[in-house]
N, C-alpha and C positions, 0 to 999 in steps of 0.2 A: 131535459129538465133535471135539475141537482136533487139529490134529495135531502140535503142537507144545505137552504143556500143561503141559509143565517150564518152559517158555517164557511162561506164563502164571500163574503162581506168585506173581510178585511182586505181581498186580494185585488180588490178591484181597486183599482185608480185612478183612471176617469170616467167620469160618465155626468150626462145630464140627467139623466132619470135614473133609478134602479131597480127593475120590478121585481120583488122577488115571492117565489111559492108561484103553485097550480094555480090560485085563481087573483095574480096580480098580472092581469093582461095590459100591456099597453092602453087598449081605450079607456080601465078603471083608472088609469094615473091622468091620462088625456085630459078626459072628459067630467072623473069623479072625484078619485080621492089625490091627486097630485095637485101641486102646488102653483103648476103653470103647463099653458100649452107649448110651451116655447121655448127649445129646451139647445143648446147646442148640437151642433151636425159636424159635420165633416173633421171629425178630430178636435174640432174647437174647444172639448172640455179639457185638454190640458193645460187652458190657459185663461179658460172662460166658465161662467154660470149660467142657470137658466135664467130668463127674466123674472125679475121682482118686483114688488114693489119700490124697494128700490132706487131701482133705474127711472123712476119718473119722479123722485125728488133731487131737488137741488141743493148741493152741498158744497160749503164753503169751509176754507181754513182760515182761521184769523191768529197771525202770529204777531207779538208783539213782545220785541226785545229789550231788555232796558241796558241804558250804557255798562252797567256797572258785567251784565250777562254777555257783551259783546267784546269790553274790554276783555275778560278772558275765556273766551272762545275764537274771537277773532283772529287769532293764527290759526288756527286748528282750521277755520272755514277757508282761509286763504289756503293753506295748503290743497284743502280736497280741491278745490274748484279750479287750482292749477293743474292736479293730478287727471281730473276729468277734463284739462282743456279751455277753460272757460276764465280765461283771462278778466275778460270784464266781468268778472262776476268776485274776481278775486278784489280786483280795482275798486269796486262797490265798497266792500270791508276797509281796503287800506285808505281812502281817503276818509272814510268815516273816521280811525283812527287816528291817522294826521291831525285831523281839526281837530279831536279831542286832547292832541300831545302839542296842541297849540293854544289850548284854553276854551275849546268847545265847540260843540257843530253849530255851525250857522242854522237858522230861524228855517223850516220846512224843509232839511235835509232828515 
């Protein structure tokens, strides 16, 4: 046991719980004063959290571009999405812009 493990705080970098002092045992974080029983294992915390709340609501992103946002951004996406590989995904942008260097996107595009 540290005696100082306030003092030790910063050196930790992963964990799913962290008990610290004489009388923060495991079951007081379990059972009482922690957040959740259910916490990462096997190494998972360098790349995971304990459950929350949360993880039982549903969340969505809702993006919505406007032409004038896409005309100049629209190289710049085409670019990444070729850099990562994803041809049709670069194809998605340039035909958007063709139809608009043509007089505008067609009706549900």
């Amino acid at each position: 046991m540290a005696a100082d493990p306030m003092g030790l705080l910063g050196s930790i970098e992963n964990a799913g719980a962290i008990f610290l002092g004489p009388y923060s045992s495991e079951p007081v974080g379990d059972y009482f004063a922690g957040p959740n029983h259910i916490i990462p294992t096997n190494g998972t915390a360098r790349f995971a959290s304990p459950v929350d709340v949360d993880d039982f609501i549903k969340k969505s992103s809702l993006i919505y571009y406007s032409k004038e946002a896409l005309l100049r951004d629209g190289e710049t996406i085409m670019e990444l999405a070729r850099r990562e590989g994803l041809e049709g995904h670069a194809r998605a942008i340039q035909i958007r812009l063709e139809n608009e260097a043509k007089g505008g996107a067609e009706d549900g595009e």
